[in-house]
C-alpha positions as a Python dict, from the first residue, in 0.01 Angstrom:
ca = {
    (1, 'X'): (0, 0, 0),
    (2, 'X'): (144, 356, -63),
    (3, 'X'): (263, 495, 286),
    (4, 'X'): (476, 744, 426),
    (5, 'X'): (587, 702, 790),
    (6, 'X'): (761, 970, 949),
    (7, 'X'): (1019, 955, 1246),
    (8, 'X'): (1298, 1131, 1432),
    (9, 'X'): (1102, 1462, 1600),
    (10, 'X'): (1063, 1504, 1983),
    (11, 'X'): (1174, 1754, 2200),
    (12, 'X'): (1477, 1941, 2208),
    (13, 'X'): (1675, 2247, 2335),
    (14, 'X'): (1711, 2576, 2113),
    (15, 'X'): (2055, 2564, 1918),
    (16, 'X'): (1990, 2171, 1921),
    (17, 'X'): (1945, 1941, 1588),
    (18, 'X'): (1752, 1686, 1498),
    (19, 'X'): (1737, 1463, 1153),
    (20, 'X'): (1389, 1363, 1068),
    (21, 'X'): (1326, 1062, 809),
    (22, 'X'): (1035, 971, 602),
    (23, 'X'): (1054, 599, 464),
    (24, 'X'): (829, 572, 111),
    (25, 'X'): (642, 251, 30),
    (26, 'X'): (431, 149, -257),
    (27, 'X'): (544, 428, -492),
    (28, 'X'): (825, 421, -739),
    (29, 'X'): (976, 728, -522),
    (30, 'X'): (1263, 798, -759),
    (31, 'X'): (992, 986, -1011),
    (32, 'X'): (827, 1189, -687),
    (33, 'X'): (894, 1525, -570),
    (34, 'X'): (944, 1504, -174),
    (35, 'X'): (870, 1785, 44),
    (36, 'X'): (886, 1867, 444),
    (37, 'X'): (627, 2058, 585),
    (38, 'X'): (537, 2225, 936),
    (39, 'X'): (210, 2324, 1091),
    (40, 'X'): (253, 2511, 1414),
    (41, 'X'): (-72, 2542, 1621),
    (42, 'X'): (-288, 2806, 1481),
    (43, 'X'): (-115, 2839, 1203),
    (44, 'X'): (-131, 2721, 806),
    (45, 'X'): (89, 2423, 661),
    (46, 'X'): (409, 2547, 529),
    (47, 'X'): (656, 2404, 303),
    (48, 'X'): (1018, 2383, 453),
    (49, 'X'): (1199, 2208, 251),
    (50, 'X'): (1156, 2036, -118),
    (51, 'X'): (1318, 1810, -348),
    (52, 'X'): (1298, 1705, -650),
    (53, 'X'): (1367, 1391, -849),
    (54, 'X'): (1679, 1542, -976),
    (55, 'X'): (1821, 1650, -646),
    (56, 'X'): (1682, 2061, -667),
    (57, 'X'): (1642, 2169, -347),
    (58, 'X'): (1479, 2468, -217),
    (59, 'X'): (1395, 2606, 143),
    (60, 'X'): (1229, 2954, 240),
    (61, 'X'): (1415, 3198, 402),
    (62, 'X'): (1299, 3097, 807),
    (63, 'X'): (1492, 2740, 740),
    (64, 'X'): (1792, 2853, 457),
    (65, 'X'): (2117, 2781, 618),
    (66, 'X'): (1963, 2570, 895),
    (67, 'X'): (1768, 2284, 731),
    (68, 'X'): (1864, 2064, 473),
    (69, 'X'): (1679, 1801, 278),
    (70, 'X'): (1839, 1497, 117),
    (71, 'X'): (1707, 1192, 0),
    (72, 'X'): (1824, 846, -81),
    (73, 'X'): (1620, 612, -353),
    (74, 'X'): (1828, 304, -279),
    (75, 'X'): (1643, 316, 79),
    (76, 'X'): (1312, 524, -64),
    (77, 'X'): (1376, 729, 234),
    (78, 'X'): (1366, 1122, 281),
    (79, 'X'): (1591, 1300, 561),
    (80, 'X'): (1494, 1649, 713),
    (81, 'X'): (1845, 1730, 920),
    (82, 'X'): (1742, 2036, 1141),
    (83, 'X'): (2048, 2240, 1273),
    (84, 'X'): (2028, 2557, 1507),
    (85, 'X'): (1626, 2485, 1632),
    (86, 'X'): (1444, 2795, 1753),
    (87, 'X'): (1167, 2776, 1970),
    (88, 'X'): (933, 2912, 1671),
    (89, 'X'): (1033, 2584, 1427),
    (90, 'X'): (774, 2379, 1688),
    (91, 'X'): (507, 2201, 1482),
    (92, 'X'): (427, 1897, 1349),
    (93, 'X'): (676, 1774, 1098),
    (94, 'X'): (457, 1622, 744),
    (95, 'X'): (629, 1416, 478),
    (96, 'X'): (488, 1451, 139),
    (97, 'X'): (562, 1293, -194),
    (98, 'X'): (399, 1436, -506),
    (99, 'X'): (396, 1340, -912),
    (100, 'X'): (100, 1492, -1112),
    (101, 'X'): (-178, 1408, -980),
    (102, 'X'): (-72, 1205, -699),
    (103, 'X'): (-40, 1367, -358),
    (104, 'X'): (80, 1202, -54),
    (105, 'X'): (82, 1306, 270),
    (106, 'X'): (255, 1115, 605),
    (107, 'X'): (85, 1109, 945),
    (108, 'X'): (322, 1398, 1086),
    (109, 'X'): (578, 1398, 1378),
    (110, 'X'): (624, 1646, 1642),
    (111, 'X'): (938, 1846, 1684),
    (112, 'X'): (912, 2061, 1998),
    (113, 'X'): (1184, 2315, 2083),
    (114, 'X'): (1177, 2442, 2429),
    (115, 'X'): (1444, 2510, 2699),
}
């Protein structure tokens, strides 16, 4: 069945890191875009990191120089590594792999930051 299942987040001190994965099945994930995204409470979704299935990355400006997405499609497997966390990066972490007209969308994990 096509799943994403996230892992890594909990709770962590500001200037800490933490490396969130997101393992792929039932998709050929080499053709998908994959994509972290945040939703802090109260707020809207928001992208924080992309790739695509070339290797493009792109991050907004609240995660540039902190966060960094990779992936590996020998393990169908997505990495978030989060450097430098500031309280205001709390949310729930959502993998999501996209092609056309297929959207897919992980269960979310929580990253809290919080001295």
């Amino acid at each position: 069945q096509v799943q994403l299942v996230e892992s890594g987040g909990g709770l962590v001190q500001p200037g800490g890191s933490l490396r969130l994965s997101c393992v792929a099945s039932g998709i050929i994930f080499n053709v998908y875009t994959m994509g972290w995204y945040r939703q802090a409470p109260g707020k809207q979704r928001e992208l924080v990191a992309g790739i695509g299935s070339d290797g493009t990355t792109n991050y907004p400006d609240s995660v540039k120089g902190r966060f960094t997405i990779s992936r590996d499609n020998t393990k169908n497997t997505v990495y978030l590594q989060m450097n430098n966390l500031k309280p205001q990066d709390t949310a729930v972490y959502y993998c999501n792999a996209r092609v056309v007209a297929v959207n897919i969308w992980g269960q979310g994990t929580q990253v809290t930051v919080s001295s």
